[in-house]
C-alpha positions, 0 to 999 in steps of 0.5 A, spaced: 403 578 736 408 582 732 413 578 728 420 577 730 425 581 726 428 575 723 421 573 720 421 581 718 427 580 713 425 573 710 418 576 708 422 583 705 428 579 702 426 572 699 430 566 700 436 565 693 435 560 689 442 557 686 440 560 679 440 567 683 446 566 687 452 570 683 456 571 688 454 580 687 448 584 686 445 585 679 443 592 678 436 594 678 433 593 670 432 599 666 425 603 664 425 605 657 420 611 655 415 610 649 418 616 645 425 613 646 423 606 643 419 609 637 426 613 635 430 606 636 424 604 631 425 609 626 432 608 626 432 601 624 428 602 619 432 607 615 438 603 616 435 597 612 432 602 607 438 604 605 441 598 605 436 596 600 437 602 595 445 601 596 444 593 593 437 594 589 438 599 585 445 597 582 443 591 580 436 593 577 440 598 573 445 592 570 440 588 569 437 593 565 443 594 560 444 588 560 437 586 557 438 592 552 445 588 550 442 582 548 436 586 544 441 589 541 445 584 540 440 579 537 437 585 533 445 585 529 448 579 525 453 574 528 461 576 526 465 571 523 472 570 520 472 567 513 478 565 509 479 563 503 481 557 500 489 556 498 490 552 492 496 547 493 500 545 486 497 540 482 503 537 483 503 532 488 509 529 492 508 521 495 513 517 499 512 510 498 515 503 501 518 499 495 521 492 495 528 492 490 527 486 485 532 483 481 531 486 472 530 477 471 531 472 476 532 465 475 533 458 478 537 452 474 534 445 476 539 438 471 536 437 466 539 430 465 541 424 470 547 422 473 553 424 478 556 432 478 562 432 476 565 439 478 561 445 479 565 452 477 562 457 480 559 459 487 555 464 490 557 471 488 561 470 482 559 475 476 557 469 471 556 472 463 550 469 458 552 461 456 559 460 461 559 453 464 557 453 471 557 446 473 558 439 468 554 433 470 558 425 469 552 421 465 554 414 464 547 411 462 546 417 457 551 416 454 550 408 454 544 410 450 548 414 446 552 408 443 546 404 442 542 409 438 548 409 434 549 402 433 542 402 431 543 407 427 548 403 423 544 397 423 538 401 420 542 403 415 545 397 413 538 394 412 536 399 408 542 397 403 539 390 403 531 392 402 534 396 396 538 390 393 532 386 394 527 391 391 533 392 385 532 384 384 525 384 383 524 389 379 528 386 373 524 380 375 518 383 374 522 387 368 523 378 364 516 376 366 512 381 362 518 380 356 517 372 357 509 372 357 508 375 350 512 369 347 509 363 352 515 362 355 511 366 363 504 364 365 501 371 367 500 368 375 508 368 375 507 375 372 502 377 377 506 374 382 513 378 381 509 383 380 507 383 388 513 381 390 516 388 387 512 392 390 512 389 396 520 390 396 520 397 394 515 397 401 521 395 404 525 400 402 521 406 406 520 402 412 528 402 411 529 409 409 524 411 415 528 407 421 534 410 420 531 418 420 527 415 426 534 412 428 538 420 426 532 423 430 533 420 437 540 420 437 540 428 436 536 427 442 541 424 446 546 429 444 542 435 445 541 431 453 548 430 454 549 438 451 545 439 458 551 435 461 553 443 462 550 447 466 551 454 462 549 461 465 542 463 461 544 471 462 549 475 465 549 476 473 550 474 480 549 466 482 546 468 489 545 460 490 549 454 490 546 446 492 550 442 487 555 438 491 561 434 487 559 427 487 552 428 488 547 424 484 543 429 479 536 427 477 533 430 472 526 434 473 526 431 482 526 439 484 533 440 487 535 447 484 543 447 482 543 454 482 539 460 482 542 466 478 539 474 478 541 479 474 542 486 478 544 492 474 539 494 474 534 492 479 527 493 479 523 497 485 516 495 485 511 500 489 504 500 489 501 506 488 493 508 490 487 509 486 487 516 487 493 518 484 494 512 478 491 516 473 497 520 473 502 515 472 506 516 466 511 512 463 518 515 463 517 519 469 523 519 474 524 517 480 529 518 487 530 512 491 532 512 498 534 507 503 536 507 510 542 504 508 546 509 505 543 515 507 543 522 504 545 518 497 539 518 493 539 513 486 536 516 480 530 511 477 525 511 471 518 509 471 518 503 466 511 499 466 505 498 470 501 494 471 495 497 468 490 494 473 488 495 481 489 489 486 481 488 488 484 488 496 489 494 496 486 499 491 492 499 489 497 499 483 504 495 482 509 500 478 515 498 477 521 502 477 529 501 474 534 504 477 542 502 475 546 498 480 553 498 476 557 498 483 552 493 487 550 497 492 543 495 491 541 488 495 536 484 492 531 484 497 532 490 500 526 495 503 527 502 499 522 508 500 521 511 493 519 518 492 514 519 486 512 527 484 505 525 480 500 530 477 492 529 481 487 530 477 483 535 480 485 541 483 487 540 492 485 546 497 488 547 504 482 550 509 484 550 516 481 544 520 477 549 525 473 550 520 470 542 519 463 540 521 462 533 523 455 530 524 450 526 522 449 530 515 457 528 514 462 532 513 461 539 511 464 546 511 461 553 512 462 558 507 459 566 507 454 567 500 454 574 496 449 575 501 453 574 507 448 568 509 451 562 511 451 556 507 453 548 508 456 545 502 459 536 504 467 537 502 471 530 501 477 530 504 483 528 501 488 529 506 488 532 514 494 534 517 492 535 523 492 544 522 489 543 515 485 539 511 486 538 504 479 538 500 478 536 493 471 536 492 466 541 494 468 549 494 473 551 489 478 558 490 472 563 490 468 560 496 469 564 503 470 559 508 469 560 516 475 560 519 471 557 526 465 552 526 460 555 532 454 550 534 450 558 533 452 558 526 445 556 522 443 555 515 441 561 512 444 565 519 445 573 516 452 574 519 456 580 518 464 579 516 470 580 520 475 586 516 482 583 518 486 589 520 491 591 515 498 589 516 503 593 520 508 598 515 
């Protein structure tokens, strides 16, 4: 039996799955050759290949110049610009604090008890040496006073009488030893009077002895009562005042009446440091400035030292006298004192590139004759910040490299820089 034409079509064409259903008809796929797939072969490869010799060969060839570079390089001498050391002026300007002081300062305590009287002066008076500032009312002292003249005046009085009794004795004893050669006087009664006078003419000492101890005392209760004015010891200025009229005054309670200071000319007093106060000289000028009045410089003169340095501060207190005619110049004022001294070394400027800081200290590079590197340790004096001053170490004739390198060595073979010459 022949199949039906329905089942002839479904065995030629399969039925579509939903993977194949497109919605149209794909066309037939294509048959290559061999011929054409080994061209497509050979084609590919000739593209990579050239591809890598357009990438490769490039870079081999820098890579080699570049290995022929560092054989070079490593073959020749780092280059390095060196410097040679400035020498700054032997003479070195400080600005330093200063305290302005009075040239003396003194403060006036009673030197005797009693009631203030009147004081005469007050805070801001120009005062001369011995003017009466205050007087001090002192009634017990000058009851005192009267005693010891009254006494005074009894001692003396005993004293004529101790010198009337030793005159009585002595021509006593003057008839005795007429009388005891005649038997009219025992030599008891000669030995008797004979006490007696000496014993009066001891009188006459003690007498003679009071009244100087009388005098004396009294001159002490007159020098106390020339304290009953309180005079000026120096010409200046009264910068304080406490005594009050009325007030009770007790010799040596520690209440000051007054204080006193001369102010022309003031003392300025600086502390110098260790490094320059050798070169402090006596009679060396200075300039003051102050804040205070600003543009005008007070012209002053070294005057002492103190010859030693504070154990704390490494310093040295200087003082400095600058005249004060008008006042102007306040005790207790902050001043800034400008001192040109001389070091005692010389200083040399490198610039601050050129500083080595590790564990071996502080240290430079210099270029020797050889143009071999060489580290020397330096003491800094001062840094600026661009440059670094340096007193010990190097000296003018050193070559200094202007920038410290990690790649620089001791013993490294350098070659140096020639600076190009200045334009005409």
């Amino acid at each position: 039996m022949s199949p039906r034409p329905d089942q002839t079509e479904a065995q030629t064409h399969p039925p579509a799955t939903p993977a194949d259903d497109l919605g149209f008809d794909l066309p037939p796929p294509a048959k290559f050759s061999k011929t054409r797939i080994v061209a497509t072969v050979l084609v590919a490869a000739g593209v990579l290949g050239a591809a890598f010799v357009a990438a490769y060969l490039p870079r081999r060839s820098a890579r080699t110049d570049l290995e022929e570079e560092v054989k070079t390089t490593q073959g020749s001498a780092l280059r390095v610009d060196v410097i040679a050391p400035k020498i700054l002026s032997s003479d070195r300007a400080l600005l330093l604090p200063g305290s302005i002081r009075p040239l003396q300062e003194t403060v006036m305590y009673p030197r005797v008890s009693g009631y203030a009287r009147k004081w005469l002066v007050d805070i801001g008076d120009k005062v001369k040496q011995d003017q009466v500032l205050a007087e001090i009312e002192t009634p017990e002292l000058d009851m005192e006073l009267a005693q010891a003249q009254a006494q005074l005046a009894q001692a003396q009085a005993g004293l004529q009488q101790a010198q009337a009794t030793r005159d009585l004795s002595k021509s006593l004893l003057d008839r005795s030893k007429q009388l005891v050669p005649e038997g009219v006087a025992t030599q008891q009664e000669l030995d008797q009077r004979q006490g007696q006078a000496n014993i009066d003419a001891a009188s006459v000492t003690v007498a003679q002895a009071t009244i100087r101890a009388q005098q004396a005392n009294i001159q002490r209760l007159r020098n106390l009562k020339a304290f009953a004015k309180l005079t000026a010891p120096f010409a200046g200025t009264i910068t304080s005042r406490t005594i009050e009229i009325g007030a009770l005054v007790s010799a040596g309670n520690g209440t000051p009446l007054f204080s006193i200071a001369a102010t022309d000319p003031v003392r300025v007093f600086v502390a110098v440091p260790q490094d320059v106060a050798p070169s402090v000289k006596l009679n060396a000028p200075a300039r003051v400035t102050l804040r205070e009045f600003a543009g005008q410089p007070f012209e002053g003169t070294i005057v002492r030292t103190s010859g030693a340095l504070d154990p704390v501060t490494r310093t040295m207190n200087t003082q400095v006298n600058v005249p004060n005619p008008d006042g102007k110049l306040l005790i207790g004022m902050y001043a800034e004192v400008s001192l040109t001294l001389p070091t005692p070394h010389k200083i040399f400027e490198v610039p601050a590139t050129a500083l080595y800081s590790d564990s071996q200290g502080l240290r430079i590079a210099v270029v020797t004759p050889e143009n071999k590197i060489h580290f020397v340790p330096i003491t800094i004096e001062r840094d600026t910040g661009a440059t670094l001053h340096i007193s010990t170490g190097i000296d003018e004739n050193v070559r200094v490299v202007k920038l410290a390198s990690a790649e620089l060595t001791e013993g490294t073979a350098v070659e140096v820089l020639v600076p190009p010459p200045p334009p005409s």
